[in-house]
C-alpha positions as CSV (number, residue, x, y, z in Angstrom):
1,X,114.6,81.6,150.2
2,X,111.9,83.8,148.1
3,X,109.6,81.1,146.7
4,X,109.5,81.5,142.9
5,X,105.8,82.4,141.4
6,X,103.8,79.9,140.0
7,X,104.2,79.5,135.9
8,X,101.0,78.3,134.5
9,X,103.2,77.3,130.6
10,X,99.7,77.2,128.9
11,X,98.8,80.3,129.8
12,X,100.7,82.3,127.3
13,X,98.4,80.7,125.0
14,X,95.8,83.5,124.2
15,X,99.2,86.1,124.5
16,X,100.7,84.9,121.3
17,X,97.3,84.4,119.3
18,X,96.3,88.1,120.4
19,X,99.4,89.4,119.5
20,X,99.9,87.3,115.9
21,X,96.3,88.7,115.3
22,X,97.0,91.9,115.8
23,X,100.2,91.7,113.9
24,X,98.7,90.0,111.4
25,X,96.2,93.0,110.7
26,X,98.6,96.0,110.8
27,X,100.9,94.6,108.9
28,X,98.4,93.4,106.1
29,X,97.0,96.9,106.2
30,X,99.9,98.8,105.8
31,X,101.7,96.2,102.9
32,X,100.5,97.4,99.4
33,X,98.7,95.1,97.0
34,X,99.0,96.0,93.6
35,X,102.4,96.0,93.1
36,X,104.1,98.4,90.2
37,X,106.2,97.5,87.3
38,X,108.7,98.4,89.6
39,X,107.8,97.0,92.9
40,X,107.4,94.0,94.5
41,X,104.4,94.0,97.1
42,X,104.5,90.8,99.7
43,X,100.7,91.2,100.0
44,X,100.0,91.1,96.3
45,X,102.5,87.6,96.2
46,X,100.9,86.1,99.5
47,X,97.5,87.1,99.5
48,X,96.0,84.2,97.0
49,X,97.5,81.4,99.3
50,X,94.4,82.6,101.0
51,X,92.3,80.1,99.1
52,X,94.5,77.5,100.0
53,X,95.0,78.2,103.7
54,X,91.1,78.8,104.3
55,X,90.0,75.4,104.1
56,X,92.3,75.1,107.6
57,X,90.2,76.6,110.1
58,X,86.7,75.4,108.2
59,X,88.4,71.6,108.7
60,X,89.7,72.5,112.3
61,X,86.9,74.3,113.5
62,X,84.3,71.9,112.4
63,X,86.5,69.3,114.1
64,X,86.6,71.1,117.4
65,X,83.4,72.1,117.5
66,X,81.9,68.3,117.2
67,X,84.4,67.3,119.5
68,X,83.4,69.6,122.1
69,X,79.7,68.7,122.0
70,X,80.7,64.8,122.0
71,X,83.0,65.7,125.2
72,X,80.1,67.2,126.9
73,X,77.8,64.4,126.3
74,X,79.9,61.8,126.9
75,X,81.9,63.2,129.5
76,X,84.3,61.8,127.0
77,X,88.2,62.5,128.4
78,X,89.5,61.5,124.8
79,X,87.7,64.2,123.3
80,X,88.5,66.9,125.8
81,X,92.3,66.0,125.7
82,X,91.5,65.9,121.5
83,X,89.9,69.5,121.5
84,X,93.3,71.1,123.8
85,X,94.9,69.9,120.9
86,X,93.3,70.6,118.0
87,X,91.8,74.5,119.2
88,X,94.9,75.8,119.1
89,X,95.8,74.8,115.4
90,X,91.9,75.8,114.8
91,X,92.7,79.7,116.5
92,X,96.4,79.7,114.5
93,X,95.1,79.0,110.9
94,X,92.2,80.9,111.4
95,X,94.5,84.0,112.2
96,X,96.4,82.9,109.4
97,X,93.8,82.7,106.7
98,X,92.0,86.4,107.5
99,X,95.9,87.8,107.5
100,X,96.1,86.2,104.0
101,X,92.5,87.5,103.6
102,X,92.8,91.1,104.1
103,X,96.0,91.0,101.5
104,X,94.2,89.4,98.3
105,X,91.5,91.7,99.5
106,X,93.4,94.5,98.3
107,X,93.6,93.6,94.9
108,X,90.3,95.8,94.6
109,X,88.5,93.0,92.1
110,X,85.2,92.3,94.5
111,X,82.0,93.9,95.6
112,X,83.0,96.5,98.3
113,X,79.7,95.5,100.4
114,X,80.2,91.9,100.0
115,X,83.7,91.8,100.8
116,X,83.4,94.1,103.7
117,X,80.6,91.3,105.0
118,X,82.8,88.7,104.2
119,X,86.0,90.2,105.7
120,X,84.1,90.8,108.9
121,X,83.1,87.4,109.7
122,X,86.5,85.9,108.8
123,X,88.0,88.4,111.3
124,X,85.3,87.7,113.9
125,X,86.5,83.9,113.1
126,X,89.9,84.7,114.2
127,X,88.9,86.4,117.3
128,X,86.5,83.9,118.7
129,X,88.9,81.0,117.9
130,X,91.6,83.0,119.3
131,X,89.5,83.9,122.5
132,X,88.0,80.1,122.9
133,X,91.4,78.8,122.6
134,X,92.7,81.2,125.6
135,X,89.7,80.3,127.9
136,X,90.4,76.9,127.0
137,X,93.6,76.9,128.5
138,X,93.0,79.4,131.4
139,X,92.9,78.1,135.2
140,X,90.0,79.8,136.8
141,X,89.1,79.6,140.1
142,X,86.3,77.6,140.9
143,X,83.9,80.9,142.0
144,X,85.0,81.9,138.0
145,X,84.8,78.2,136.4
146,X,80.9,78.3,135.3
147,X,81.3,81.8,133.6
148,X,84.8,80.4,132.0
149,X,82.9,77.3,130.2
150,X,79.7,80.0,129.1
151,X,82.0,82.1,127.4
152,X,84.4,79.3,126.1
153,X,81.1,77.7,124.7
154,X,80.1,80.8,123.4
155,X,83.1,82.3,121.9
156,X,83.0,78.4,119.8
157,X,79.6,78.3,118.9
158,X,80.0,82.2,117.7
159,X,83.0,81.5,115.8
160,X,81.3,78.3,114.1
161,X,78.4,80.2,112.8
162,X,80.1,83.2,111.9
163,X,82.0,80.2,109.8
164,X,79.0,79.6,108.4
165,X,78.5,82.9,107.2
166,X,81.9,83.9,105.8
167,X,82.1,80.6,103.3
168,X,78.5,81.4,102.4
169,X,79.8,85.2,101.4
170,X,83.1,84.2,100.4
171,X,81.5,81.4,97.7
172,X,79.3,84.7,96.4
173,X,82.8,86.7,95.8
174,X,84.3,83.7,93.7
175,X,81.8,82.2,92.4
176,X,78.9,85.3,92.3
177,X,75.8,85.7,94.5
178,X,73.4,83.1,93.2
179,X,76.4,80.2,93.2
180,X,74.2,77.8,95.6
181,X,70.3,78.3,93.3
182,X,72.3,78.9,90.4
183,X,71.5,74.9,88.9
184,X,68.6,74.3,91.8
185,X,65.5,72.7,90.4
186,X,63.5,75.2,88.8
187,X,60.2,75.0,91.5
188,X,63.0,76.0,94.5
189,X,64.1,79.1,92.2
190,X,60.4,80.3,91.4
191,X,60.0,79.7,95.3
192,X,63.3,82.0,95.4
193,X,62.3,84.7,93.1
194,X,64.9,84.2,90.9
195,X,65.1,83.1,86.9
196,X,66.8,80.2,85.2
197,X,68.5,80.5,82.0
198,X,66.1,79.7,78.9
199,X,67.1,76.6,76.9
200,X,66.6,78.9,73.8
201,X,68.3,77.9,70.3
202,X,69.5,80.8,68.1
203,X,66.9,79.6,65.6
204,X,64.0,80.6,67.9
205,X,65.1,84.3,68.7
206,X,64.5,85.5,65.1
207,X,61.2,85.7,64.9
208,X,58.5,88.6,65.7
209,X,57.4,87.8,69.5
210,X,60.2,86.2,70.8
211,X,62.7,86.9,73.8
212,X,66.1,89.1,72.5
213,X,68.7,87.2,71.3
214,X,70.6,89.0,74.8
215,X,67.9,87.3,77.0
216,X,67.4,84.4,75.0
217,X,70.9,83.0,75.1
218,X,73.6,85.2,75.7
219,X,72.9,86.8,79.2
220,X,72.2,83.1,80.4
221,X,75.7,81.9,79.1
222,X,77.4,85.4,80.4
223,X,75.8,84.6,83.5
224,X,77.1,80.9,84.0
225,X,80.2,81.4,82.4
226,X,81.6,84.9,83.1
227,X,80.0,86.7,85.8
228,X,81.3,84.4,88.6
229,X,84.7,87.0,87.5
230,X,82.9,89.8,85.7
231,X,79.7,90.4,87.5
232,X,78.4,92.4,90.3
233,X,80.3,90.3,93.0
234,X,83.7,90.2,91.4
235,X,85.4,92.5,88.4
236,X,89.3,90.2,87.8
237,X,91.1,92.7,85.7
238,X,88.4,95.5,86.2
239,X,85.8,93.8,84.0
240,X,82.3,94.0,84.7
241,X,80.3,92.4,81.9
242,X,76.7,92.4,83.3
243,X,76.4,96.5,82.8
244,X,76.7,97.7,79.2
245,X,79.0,100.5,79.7
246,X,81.2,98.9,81.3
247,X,81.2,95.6,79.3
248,X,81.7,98.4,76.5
249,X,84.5,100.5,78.1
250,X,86.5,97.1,78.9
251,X,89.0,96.2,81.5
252,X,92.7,96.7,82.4
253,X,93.6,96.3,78.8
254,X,92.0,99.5,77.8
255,X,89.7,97.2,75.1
256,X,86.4,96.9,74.8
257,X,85.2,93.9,75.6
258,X,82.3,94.6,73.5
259,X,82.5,96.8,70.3
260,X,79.1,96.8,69.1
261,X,78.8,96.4,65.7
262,X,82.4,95.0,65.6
263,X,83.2,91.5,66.4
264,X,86.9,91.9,65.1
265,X,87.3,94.3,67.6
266,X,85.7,92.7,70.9
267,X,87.5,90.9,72.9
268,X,85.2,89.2,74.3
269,X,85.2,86.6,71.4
270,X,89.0,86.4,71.4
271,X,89.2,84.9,74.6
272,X,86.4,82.7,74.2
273,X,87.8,81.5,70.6
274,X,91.4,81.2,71.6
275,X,92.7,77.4,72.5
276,X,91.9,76.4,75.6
277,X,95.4,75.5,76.7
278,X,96.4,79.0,76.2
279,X,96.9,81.7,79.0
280,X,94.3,84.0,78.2
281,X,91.3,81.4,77.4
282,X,88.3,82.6,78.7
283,X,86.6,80.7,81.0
284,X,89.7,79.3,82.1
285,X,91.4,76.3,82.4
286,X,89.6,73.9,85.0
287,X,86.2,75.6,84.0
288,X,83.4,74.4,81.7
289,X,84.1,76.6,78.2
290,X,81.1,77.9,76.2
291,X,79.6,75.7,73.5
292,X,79.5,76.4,70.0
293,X,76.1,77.8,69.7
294,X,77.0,80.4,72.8
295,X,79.9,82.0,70.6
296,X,77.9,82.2,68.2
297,X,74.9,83.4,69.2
298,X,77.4,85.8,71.0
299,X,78.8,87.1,67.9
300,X,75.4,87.3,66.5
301,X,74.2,89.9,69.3
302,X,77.5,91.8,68.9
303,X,76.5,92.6,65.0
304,X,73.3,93.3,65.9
305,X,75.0,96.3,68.4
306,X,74.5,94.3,71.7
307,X,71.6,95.9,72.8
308,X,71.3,94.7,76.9
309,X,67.4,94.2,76.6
């Protein structure tokens, strides 16, 4: 009788992750993601669940990576047996969330250098958690086992700092580059190079020898209220509010969201005066809306013909 070969069933491990990966990719490349009036596009409909299915692999990979370090101090068997089950889930939602990824990436609203950064390092993610998760469950000899642990170890560590890294960049695409100094104490922002807004009334930009009214006040508020969407990071709807010809030339809409001169006819100050609870109140729901004195002193600069100085 021929014997039959040996099956090693954890093997096929790294196979499926390699091939989902590659899968993943080609097919996320080649599905549009702005769909037409008449199309539907599975990328544009699938590709925000990528907000909900990062936090996955940041969860999982933090997990594993603890785990591992406590199974090599310890010589904990708990934790070994713990990280053979949880790398797997680690390696499959972090293939999952740069699929989702590379569709809402599509949607052409973010920085091309930032989101080519951040697009990177949640693909490099994928492939060191896919790779750790196949050494992890390969049967080296023992000649092979030291190298096998090295790049195991490696391929982890990697994938946990380039983890690092892609939240760091993926926090500047939602929420704009300076999201983390943004409310820092203002010694750490000086130590930073960076500006906080001025806690300037209207009253105190009318007279001779004072900041603009745009510096004052409203590039402070367009800053922590609208750029996080509309700034250099991000432009939702094509609207970038931080340069003036663009801010002037509008969005999607084909408005301006700025006429100078014209309140009536920016549009700027219709989503910021529209009722919260309504679809196209600006900031929206869930986010801190601008006071009284910001609309204002908004609608102040727009009369004055929104000079960006």
């Amino acid at each position: 009788m021929i014997p039959k070969p040996h099956l090693q069933p954890r093997s096929p491990w790294a196979l499926a992750f390699v091939t989902i990966s590659l899968l993943a990719t080609v097919g996320a490349q080649a599905a549009p993601a702005i769909p037409t009036a008449d199309t539907f596009s599975w990328a544009a409909f699938l590709g925000p669940f990528h907000m909900v299915v990062l936090h996955y692999p940041i969860g999982f990979l933090t997990l594993t990576a603890l785990l591992e370090v406590w199974a090599s101090w310890q010589r904990s068997d708990w934790a070994r047996k713990a990280v053979r089950f949880v790398l797997p889930i680690t390696a499959a939602s972090a293939v999952l969330a740069a699929m989702l990824g590379w569709m809402r990436a599509g949607a052409g609203e973010f920085d091309p250098s930032l989101l080519n950064w951040h697009r990177a390092t949640g693909l490099g993610i994928a492939a060191c958690t896919v790779a750790a998760a196949g050494l992890q469950f390969s049967r080296p000899s023992r000649a092979r086992a030291d190298l096998v642990r090295l790049l195991y170890r490696g391929s982890l560590g990697l994938g946990f700092l380039l983890l690092i890294a892609a939240g760091h960049f993926g926090g500047s695409l939602t929420h704009g580059s300076g999201f983390l100094t943004r409310n820092a104490p203002p010694a750490l922002r000086r130590a930073l190079g960076e500006t906080g807004p001025a806690a300037t009334s209207i009253a105190t930009t009318t007279g001779s020898g004072n900041q603009s009214l745009y510096l004052s006040l409203v590039k402070p508020a367009l800053e922590k209220r609208c750029y996080a969407c509309h700034g250099p990071d991000k432009q939702k709807g094509k609207l970038r509010l931080d340069r003036r010809e663009n801010a002037l030339a509008g969005g999607e809409s084909g408005e301006p969201a700025i006429q100078p001169g014209d309140i009536r006819k920016s549009r700027i100050l219709y989503h910021l005066l529209v009722p919260r609870e309504h679809d196209d109140a600006m900031p929206p729901d869930g986010k801190e809306p601008m006071t009284a004195e910001q609309i204002v002193g908004i609608g102040r600069w727009i009369q004055q013909g929104a000079p960006f100085e």
